[in-house]
Each structure stands twice: as C-alpha cells, then as structure tokens.
LOGUTI-877257 format. One record per residue (C-alpha): x, y, z; residue in one letter. Coordinates in nm, 4 decimals. Layout:
<rs>
<r u="X" v="Y" w="Z" rest="a"/>
...
</rs>
This chain:
<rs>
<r u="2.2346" v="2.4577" w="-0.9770" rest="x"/>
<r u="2.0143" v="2.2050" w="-1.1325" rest="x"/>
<r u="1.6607" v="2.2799" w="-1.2037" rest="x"/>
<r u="1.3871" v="2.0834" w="-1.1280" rest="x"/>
<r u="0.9774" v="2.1569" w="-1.1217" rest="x"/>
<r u="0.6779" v="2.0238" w="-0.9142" rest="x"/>
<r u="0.4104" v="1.8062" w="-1.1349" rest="x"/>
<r u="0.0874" v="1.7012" w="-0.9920" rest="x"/>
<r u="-0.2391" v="1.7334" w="-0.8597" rest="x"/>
<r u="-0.2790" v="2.0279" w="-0.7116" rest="x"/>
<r u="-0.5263" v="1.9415" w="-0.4167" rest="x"/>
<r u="-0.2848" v="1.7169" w="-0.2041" rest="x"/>
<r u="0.0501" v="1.8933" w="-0.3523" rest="x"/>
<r u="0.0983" v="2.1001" w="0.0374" rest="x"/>
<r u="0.0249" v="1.7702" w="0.2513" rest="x"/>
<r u="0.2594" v="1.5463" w="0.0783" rest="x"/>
<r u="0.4909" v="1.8765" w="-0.0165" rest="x"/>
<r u="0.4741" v="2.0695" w="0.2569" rest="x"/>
<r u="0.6326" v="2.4024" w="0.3039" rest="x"/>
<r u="0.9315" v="2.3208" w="0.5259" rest="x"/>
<r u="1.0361" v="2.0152" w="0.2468" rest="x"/>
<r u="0.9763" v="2.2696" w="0.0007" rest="x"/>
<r u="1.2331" v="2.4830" w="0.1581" rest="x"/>
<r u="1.4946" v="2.2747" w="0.1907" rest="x"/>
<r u="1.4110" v="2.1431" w="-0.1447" rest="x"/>
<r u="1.5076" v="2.5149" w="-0.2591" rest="x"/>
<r u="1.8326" v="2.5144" w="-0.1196" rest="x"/>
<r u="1.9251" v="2.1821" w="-0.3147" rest="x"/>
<r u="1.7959" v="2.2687" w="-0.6933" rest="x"/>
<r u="1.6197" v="2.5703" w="-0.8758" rest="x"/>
<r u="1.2586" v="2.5492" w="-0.9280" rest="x"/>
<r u="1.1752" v="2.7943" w="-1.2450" rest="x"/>
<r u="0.8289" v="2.7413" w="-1.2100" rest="x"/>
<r u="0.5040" v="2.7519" w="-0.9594" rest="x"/>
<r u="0.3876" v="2.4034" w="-0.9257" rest="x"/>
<r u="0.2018" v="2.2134" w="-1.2289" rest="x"/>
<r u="-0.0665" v="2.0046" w="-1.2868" rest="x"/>
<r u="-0.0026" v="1.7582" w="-1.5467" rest="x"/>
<r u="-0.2453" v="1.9303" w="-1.7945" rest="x"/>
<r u="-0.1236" v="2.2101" w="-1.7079" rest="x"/>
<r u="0.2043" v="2.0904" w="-1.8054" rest="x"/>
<r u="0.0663" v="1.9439" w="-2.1617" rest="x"/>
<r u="-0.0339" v="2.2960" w="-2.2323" rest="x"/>
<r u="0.3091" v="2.4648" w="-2.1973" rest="x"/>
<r u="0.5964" v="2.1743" w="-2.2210" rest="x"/>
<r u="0.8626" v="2.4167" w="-2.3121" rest="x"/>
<r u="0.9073" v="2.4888" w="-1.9403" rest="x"/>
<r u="1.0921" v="2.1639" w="-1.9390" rest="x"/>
<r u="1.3391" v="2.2156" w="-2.1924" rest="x"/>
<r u="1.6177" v="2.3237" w="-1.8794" rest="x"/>
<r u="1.4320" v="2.0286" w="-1.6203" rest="x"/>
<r u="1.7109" v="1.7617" w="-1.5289" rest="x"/>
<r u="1.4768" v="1.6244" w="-1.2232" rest="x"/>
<r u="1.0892" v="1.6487" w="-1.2004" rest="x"/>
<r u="0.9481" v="1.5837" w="-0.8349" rest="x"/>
<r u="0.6118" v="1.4816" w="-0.8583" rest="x"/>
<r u="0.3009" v="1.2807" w="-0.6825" rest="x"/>
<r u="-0.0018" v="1.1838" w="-0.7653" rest="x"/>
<r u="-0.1207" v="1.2187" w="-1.0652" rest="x"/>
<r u="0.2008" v="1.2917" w="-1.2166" rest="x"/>
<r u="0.2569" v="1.2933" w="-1.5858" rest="x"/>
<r u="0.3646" v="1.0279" w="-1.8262" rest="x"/>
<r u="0.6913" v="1.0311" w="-1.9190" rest="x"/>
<r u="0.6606" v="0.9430" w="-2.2544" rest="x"/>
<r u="0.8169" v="1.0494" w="-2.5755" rest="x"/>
<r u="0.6050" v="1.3206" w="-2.6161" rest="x"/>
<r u="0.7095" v="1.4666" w="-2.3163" rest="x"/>
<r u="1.1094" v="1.3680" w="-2.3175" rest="x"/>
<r u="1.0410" v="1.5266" w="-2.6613" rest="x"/>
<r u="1.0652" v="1.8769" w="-2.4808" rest="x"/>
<r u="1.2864" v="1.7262" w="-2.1926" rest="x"/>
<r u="1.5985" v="1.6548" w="-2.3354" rest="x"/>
<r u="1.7899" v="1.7271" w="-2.0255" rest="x"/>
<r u="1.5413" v="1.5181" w="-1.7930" rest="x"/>
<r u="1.7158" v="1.2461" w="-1.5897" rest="x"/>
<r u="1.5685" v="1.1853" w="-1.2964" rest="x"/>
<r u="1.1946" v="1.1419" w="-1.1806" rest="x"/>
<r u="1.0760" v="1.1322" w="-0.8139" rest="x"/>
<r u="0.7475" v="0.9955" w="-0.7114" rest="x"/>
<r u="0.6294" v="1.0880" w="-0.3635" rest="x"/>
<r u="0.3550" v="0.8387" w="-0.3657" rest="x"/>
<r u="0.3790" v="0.4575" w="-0.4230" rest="x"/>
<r u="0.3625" v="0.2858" w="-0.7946" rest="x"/>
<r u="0.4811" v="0.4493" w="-1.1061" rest="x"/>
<r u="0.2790" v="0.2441" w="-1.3025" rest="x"/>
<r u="0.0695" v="0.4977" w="-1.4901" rest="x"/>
<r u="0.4384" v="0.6919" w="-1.5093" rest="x"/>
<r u="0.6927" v="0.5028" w="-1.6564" rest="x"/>
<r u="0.7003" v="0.4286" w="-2.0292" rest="x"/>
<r u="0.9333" v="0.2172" w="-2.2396" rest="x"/>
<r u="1.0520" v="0.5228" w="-2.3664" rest="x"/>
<r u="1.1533" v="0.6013" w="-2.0751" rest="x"/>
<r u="1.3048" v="0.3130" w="-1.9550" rest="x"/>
<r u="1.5128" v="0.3087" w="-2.2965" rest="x"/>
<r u="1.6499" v="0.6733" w="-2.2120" rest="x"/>
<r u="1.7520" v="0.5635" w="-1.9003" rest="x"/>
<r u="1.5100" v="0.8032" w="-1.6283" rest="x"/>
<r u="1.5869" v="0.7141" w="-1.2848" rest="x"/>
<r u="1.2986" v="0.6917" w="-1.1476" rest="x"/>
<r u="1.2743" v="0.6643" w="-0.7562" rest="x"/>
<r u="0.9739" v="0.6578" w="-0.5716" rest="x"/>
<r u="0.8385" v="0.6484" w="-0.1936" rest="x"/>
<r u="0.6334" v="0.3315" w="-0.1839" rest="x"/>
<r u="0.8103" v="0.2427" w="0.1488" rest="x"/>
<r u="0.7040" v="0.5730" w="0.2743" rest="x"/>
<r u="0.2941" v="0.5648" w="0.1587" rest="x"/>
<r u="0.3089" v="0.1624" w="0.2620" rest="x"/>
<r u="0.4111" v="0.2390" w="0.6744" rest="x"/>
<r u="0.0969" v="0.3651" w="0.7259" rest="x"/>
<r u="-0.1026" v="0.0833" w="0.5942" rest="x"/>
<r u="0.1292" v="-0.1374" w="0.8054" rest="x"/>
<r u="0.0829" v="0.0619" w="1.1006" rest="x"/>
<r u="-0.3105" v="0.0400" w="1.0284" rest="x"/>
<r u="-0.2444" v="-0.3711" w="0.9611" rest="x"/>
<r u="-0.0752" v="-0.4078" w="1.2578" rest="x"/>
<r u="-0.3713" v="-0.2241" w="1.4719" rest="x"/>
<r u="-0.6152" v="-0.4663" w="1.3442" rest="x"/>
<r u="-0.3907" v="-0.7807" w="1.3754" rest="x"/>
<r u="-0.4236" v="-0.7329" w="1.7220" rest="x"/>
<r u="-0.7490" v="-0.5979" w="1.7973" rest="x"/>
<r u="-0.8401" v="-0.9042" w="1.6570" rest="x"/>
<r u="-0.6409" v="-1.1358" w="1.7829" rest="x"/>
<r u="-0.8043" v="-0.9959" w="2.1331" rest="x"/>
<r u="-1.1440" v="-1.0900" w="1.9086" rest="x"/>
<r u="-1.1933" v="-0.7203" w="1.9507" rest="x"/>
<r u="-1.4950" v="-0.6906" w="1.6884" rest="x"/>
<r u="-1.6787" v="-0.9273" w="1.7933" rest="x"/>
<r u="-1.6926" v="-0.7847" w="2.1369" rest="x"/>
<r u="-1.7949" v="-0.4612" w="1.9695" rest="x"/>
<r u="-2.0879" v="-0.6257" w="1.8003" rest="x"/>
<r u="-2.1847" v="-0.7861" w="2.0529" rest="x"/>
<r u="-2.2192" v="-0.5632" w="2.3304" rest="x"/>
<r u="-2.3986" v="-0.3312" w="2.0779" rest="x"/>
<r u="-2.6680" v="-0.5911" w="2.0422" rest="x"/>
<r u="-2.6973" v="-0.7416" w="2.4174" rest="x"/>
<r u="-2.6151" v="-0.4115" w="2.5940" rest="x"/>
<r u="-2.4136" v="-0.6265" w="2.8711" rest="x"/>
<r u="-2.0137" v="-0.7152" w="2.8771" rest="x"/>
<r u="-1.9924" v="-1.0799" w="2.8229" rest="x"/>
<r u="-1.8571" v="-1.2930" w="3.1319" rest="x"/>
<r u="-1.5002" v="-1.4004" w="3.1668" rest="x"/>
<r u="-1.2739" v="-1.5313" w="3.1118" rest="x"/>
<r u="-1.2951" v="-1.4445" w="2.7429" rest="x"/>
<r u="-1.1997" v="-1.7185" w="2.4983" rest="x"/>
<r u="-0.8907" v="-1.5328" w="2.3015" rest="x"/>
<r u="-0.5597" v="-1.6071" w="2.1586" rest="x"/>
<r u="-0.4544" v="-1.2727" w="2.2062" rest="x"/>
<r u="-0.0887" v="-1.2040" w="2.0735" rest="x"/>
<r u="0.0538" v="-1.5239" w="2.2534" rest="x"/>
<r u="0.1448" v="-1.8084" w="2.0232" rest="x"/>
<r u="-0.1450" v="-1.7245" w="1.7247" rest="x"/>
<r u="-0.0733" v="-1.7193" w="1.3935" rest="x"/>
<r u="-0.0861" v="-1.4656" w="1.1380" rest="x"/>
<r u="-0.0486" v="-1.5395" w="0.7842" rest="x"/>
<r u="0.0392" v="-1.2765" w="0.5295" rest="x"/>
<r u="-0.0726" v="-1.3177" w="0.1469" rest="x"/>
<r u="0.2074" v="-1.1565" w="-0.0233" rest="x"/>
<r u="0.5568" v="-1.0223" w="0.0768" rest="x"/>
<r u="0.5332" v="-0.6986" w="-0.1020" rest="x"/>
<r u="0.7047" v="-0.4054" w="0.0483" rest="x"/>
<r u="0.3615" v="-0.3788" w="0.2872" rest="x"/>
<r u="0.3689" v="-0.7622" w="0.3793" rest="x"/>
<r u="0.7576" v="-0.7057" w="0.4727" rest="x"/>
<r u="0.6862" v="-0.3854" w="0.7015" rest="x"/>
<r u="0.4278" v="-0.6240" w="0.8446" rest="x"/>
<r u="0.5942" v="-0.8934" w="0.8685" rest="x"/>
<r u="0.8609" v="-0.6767" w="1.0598" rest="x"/>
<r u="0.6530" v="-0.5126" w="1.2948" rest="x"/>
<r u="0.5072" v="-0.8411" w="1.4001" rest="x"/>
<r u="0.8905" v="-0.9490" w="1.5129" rest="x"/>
<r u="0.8222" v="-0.8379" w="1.8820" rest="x"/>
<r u="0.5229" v="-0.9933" w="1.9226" rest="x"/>
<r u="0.4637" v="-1.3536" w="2.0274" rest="x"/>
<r u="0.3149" v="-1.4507" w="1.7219" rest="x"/>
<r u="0.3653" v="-1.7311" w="1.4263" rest="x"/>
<r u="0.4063" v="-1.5307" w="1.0820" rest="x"/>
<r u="0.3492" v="-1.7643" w="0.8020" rest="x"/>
<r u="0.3169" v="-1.6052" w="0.4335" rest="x"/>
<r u="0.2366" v="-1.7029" w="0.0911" rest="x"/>
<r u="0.4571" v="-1.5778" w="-0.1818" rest="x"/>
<r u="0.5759" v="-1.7558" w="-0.4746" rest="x"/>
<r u="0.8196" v="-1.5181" w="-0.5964" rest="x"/>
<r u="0.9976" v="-1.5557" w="-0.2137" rest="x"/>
<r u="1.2812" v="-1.7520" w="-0.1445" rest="x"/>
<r u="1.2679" v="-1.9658" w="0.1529" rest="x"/>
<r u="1.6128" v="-1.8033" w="0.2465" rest="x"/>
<r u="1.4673" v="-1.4547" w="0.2113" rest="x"/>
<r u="1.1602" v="-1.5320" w="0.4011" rest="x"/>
<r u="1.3727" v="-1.6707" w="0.6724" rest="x"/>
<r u="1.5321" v="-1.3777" w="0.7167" rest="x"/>
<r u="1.2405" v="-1.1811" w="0.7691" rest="x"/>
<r u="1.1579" v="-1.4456" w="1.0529" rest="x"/>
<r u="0.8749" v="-1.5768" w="0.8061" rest="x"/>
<r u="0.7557" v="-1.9350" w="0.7228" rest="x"/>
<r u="0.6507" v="-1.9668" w="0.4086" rest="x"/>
<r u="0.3613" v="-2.2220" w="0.2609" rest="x"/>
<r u="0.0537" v="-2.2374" w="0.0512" rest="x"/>
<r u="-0.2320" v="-2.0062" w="-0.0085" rest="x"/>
<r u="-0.4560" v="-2.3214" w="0.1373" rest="x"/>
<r u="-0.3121" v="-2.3389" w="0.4833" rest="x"/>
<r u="-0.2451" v="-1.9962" w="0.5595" rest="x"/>
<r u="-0.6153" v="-1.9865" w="0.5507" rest="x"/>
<r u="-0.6751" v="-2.3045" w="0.7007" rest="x"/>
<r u="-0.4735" v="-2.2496" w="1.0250" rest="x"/>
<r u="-0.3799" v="-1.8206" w="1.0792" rest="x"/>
<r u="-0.5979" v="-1.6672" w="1.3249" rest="x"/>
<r u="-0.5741" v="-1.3652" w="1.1395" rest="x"/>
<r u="-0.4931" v="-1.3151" w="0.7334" rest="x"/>
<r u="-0.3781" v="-1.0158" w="0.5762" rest="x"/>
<r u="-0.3990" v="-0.9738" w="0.2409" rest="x"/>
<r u="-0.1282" v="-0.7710" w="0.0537" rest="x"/>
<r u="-0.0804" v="-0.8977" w="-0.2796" rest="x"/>
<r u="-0.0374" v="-0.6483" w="-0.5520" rest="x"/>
<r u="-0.3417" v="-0.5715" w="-0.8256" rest="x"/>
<r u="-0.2023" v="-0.7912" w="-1.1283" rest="x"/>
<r u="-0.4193" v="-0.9518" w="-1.3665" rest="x"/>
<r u="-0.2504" v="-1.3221" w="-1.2163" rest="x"/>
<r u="-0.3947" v="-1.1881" w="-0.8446" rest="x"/>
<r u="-0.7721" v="-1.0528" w="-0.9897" rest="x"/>
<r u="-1.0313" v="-1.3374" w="-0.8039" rest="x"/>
<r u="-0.6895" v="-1.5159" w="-0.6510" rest="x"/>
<r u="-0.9317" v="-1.5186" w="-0.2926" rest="x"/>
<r u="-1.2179" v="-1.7111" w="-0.3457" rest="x"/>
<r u="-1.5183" v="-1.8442" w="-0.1025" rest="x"/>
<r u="-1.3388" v="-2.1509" w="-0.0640" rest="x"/>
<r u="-1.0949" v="-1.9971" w="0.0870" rest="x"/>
<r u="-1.2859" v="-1.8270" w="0.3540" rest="x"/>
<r u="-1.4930" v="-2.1543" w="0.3912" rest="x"/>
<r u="-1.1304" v="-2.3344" w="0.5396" rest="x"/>
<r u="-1.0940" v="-2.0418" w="0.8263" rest="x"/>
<r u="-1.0387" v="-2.1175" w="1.1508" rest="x"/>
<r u="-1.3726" v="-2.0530" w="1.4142" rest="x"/>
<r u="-1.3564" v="-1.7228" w="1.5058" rest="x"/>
<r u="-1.0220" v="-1.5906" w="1.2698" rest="x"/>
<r u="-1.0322" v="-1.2363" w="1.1262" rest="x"/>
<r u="-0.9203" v="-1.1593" w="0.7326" rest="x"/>
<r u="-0.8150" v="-0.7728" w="0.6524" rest="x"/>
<r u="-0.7484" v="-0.6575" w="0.3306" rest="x"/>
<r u="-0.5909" v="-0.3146" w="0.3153" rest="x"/>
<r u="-0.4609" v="-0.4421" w="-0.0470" rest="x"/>
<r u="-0.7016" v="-0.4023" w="-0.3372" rest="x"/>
<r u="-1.1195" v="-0.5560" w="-0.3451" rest="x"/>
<r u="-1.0689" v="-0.6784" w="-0.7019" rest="x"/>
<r u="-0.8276" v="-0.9685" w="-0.5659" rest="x"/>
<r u="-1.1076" v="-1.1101" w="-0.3507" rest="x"/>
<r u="-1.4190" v="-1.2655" w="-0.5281" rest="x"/>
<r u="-1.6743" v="-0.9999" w="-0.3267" rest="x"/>
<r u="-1.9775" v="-1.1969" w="-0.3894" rest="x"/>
<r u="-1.8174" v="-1.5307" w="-0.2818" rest="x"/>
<r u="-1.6910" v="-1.4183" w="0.0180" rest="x"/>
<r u="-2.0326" v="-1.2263" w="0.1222" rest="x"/>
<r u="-2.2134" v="-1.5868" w="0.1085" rest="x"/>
<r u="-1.9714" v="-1.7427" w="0.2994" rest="x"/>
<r u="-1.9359" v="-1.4631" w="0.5600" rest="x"/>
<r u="-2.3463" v="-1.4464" w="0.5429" rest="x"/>
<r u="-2.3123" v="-1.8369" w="0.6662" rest="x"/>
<r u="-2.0208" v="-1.7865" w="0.8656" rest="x"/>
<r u="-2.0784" v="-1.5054" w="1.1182" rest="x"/>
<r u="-1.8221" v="-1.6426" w="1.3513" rest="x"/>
<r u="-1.5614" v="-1.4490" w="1.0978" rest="x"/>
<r u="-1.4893" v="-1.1432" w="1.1101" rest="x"/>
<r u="-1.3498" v="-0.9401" w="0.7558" rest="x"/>
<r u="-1.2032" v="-0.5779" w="0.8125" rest="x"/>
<r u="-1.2353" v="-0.4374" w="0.4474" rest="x"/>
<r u="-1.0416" v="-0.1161" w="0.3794" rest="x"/>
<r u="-1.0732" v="-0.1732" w="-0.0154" rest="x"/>
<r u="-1.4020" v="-0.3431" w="-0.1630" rest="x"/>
<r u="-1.4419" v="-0.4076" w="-0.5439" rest="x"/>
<r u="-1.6232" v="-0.1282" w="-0.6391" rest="x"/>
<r u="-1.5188" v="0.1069" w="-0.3620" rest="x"/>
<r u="-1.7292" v="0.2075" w="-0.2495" rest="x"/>
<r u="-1.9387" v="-0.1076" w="-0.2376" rest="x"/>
<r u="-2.2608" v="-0.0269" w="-0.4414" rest="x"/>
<r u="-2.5763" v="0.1532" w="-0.2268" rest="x"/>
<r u="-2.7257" v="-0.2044" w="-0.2422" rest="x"/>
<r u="-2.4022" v="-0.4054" w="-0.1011" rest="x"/>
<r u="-2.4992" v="-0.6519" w="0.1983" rest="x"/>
<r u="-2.1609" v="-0.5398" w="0.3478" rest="x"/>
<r u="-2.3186" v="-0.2294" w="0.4929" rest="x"/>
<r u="-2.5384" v="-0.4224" w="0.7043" rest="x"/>
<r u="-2.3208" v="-0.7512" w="0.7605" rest="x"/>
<r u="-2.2457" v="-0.7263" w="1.1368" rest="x"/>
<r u="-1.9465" v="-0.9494" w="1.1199" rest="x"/>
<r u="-1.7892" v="-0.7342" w="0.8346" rest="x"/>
<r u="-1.6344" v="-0.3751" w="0.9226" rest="x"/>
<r u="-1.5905" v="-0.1030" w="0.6696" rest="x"/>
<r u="-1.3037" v="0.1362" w="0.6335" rest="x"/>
<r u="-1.3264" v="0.3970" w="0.3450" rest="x"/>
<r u="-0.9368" v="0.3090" w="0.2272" rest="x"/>
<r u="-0.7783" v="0.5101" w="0.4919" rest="x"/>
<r u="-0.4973" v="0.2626" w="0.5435" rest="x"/>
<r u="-0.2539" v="0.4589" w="0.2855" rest="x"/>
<r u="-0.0936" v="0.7834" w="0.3509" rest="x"/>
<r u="-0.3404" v="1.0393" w="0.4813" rest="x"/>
<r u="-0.3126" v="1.4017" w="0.5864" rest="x"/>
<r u="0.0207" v="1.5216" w="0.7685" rest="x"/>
<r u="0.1219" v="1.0953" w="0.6533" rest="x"/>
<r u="0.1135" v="1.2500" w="0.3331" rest="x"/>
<r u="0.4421" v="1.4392" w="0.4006" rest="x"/>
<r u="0.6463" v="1.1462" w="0.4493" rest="x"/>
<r u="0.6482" v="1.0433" w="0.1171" rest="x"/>
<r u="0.7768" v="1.4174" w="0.0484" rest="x"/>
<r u="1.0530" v="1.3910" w="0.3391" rest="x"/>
<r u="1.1584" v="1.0722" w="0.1223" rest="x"/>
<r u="1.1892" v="1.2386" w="-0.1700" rest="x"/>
<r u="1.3673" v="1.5145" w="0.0354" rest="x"/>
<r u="1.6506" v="1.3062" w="0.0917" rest="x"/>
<r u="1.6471" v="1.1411" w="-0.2595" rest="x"/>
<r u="1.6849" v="1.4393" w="-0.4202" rest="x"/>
<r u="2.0036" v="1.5323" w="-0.1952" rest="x"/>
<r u="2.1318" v="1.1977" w="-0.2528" rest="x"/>
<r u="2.1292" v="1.2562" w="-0.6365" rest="x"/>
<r u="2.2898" v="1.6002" w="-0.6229" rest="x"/>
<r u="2.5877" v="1.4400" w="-0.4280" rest="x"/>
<r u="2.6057" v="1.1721" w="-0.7136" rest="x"/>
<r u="2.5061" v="0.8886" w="-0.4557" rest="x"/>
<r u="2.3058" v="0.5739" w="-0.5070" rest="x"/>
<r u="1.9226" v="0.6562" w="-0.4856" rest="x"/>
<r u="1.7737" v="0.4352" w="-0.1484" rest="x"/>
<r u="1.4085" v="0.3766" w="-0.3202" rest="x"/>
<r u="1.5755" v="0.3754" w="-0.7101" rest="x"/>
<r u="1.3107" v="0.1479" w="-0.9240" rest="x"/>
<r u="1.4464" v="-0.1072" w="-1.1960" rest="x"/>
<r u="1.2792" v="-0.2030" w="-1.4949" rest="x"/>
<r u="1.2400" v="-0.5385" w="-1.3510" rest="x"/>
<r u="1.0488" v="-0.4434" w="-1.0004" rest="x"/>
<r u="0.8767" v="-0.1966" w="-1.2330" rest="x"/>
<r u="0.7304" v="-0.5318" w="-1.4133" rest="x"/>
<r u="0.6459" v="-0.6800" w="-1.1210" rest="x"/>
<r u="0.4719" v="-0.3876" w="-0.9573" rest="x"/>
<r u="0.0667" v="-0.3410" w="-0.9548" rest="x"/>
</rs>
C-alpha cells in the first residue's frame, strides 16, 4: 500500500479533513504518521523518506529541494484548498510532482455567494435595506427594478470562479458579458458568454463582478474611472482580491455616487483600516471574506481530494491535475 501523510495547519485540518474522508482515505493508502504542521515537518523530514503522496491544505509546505531532498519517493501532492502558489517550486516542477488541487471545490462557494448578490441586487435589494433603515417606511410601488429579466451582468475575468458564475447564471434571464483577454471568443461562446472590453462591461452591466486573479498585471486594473461610467443604480461585488481595485479611487467616486451600490468581501488592507470611510459609507456593504470555503464548505475541498487520491491509486488521469503552464498563470 502506498504511504502518504497529512501536512498543514492544524486549526482547520478536521473541517476541510474531516473524519469520515479520513476514513476512507485509510482504506486507499497508509498514513505512518499523526498529521503535521509544516514546521513540524521541517523539524523531523525523515518521516518522508517512504511518502509517495502528501495530502495537504493550507499552509502546506514547500516542495522544494530541501524537502524532495528527504522525499525521494514523493510523486504526488494534493492541495485541498485553491492555489499552490506558495507550494510549487521549479524544483518541483523539474522532478515531475503531480500536483492536483481543489480550486473548483473552495471557488463554488464564492460562486454560490456571487450568485446571491447578483440577484439581490438586481432586485436593488440594498438599497431597499438602506433605505427603509433611514425612513422607517416601505417605499411605494411599483419599484423601479430590472430584476433578473433581460439585465446584464458583466464578469471581469473567466477564472475558474467567473466560469462557475458564468454557469450558474445560464438559467436565469440575464445578459452575461465578460472581460478576459486570455478567452477565446469560441470558448466564451460556449459558456453562453459575450465577451468585450473592461470599458463597457462597466458602462452598460447592471451588476459587475470582479474575479480576476491577484497578478502584478491586475494590481490597480479597477480604477475610479471605471466606477464613474456605471450605470444609475448598478451594483459592483468583488469577492476576488481589494488590491485589484484602486480603494481610495473608488471611495470618492462612491462618496459622489451614492446611487451605487459596492458589496466588498475583500478590501485592500482587509480589514479596511479603523479609519476607512467604508465602515460608514451607506451605499457600500462589508463582508469579512466569507465568500471562500467556510466551516462544513471546508470539507469539500477534502471530498475532492478524496476522489483524487483514488483516481491516482487506480493509475487514472487526475480531474483537477495542475500544469506548469496554469501554474504560471495562477494568482
């Protein structure tokens, strides 16, 4: 039986590990050891002198050539969590690790949480929050929506979020427009996507979603120019990362413009500094970057690497492998 051993943090190993995964995980490969952190791990490598897989989370270790140093039988690596950025090493790479990871798994949650606020407010549900708060009445109808009838959503970015969006939004009567420039239009099309520029998916969407990777070509890539060309009354959500929005840009032109509405899951810093105007901006709602797998979520990414591992023991192809080229194009 091969062997394999658990490396990563220890406080969220049981939520995306859970026991019943770990079970079946037992009857697939030997474990020789109690779950490791990765210091842990750098204090006694010699327990992975036998390891052919390592299954692993966040804040797994580096495989790099001090560790395949005392791994000479390690071939596979999987990540139950999303990129293996801080992971994968050219050493790595050039010893030819499979590494396989569950970013589908850790991004349906943030698509599920996308497509909640798509809708809320396409019914311009935030603003009815506000202001009922403030006038302590229900306004009168009929209320001046779009709703999910013939609106427009535009995605920034067709990353593997974006595309679970983009999905989702199929059975809805809605217009999906996107802006990727490593799409083709063929690709897009398939997804039931148009695809056009940055400009007018902020120009004519109701709502935009932002879900562009962290890269240093996407750092500042939203600017207050771009929330000057919204529609009256659209909605922006980022459930991506705050560094890709220019923060102090788009609080003066959502100070001016209070007729948007921005649903901010990530800020740049999260949290937003003691001081930020976003805490008291009544057109901006706050969400401490729950969007990502949370809780029980957290054991789907396990159940993924469940199944990976049982596909590698049968010699199959790996559903969520990684190659060195998405690897270069991940955040």
């Amino acid at each position: 039986m091969k062997k394999a051993i658990y490396v990563m943090n220890r406080e969220p190993f049981d939520l995306v590990y859970p026991t019943f995964i770990r079970e079946e995980i037992a009857q697939l490969v030997d474990i020789p050891s109690p779950q490791l952190t990765a210091s842990e791990l750098e204090q006694d490598p010699s327990i992975l002198n036998e390891v052919e897989i390592l299954l692993t989370g966040w804040g797994g270790p580096k495989i790099d050539q001090h560790l395949l140093d005392y791994a000479p039988n390690l071939k596979a690596v999987l990540y139950a969590a999303g990129s293996i950025k801080q992971l994968a090493t050219e050493e790595a790479w050039n010893k030819g690790i499979i590494f396989t990871t569950a970013v589908n798994a850790n991004g349906q949650p943030v698509a599920e949480f996308t497509l909640s606020q798509i809708l809320f407010c396409l019914k311009n549900g935030w603003q009815f929050v506000r202001g009922i708060r403030n006038q302590r009445q229900f306004p009168q109808k009929p209320f001046p929506i779009c709703g999910a009838f013939r609106s427009i959503v535009g995605l920034i970015s067709l990353s593997t979020v974006g595309r679970q969006v983009a999905q989702l939004l199929s059975s809805f009567d809605v217009e999906v427009i996107a802006y990727d420039p490593f799409v083709s239009k063929e690709e897009a099309e398939k997804l039931g996507v148009k695809l056009t520029t940055l400009e007018e998916i902020f120009q004519v969407s109701d709502v935009v979603s932002l879900h562009a990777p962290l890269l240093p070509e996407t750092i500042g890539m939203i600017t207050g120019e771009h929330f000057e060309q919204m529609k009256q009354g659209a909605s922006f959500l980022n459930t991506a990362r705050g560094a890709i929005v220019k923060e102090v840009e788009m609080i003066e032109v959502l100070q001016r413009r209070t007729d948007i509405t921005a649903v901010l899951d990530v800020t740049d810093p999260e949290p937003p500094v003691k001081e930020s105007p976003l805490y008291h901006m009544e057109n901006v709602v706050l969400t401490p970057h729950l969007a990502g797998s949370e809780g029980i979520e957290c054991g789907r990414m396990g159940e993924y690497m469940l199944q990976e591992l049982g596909r590698y023991i049968k010699g199959e192809n790996l559903k969520w492998r990684i190659t060195k080229a998405q690897f270069e194009r991940m955040a």
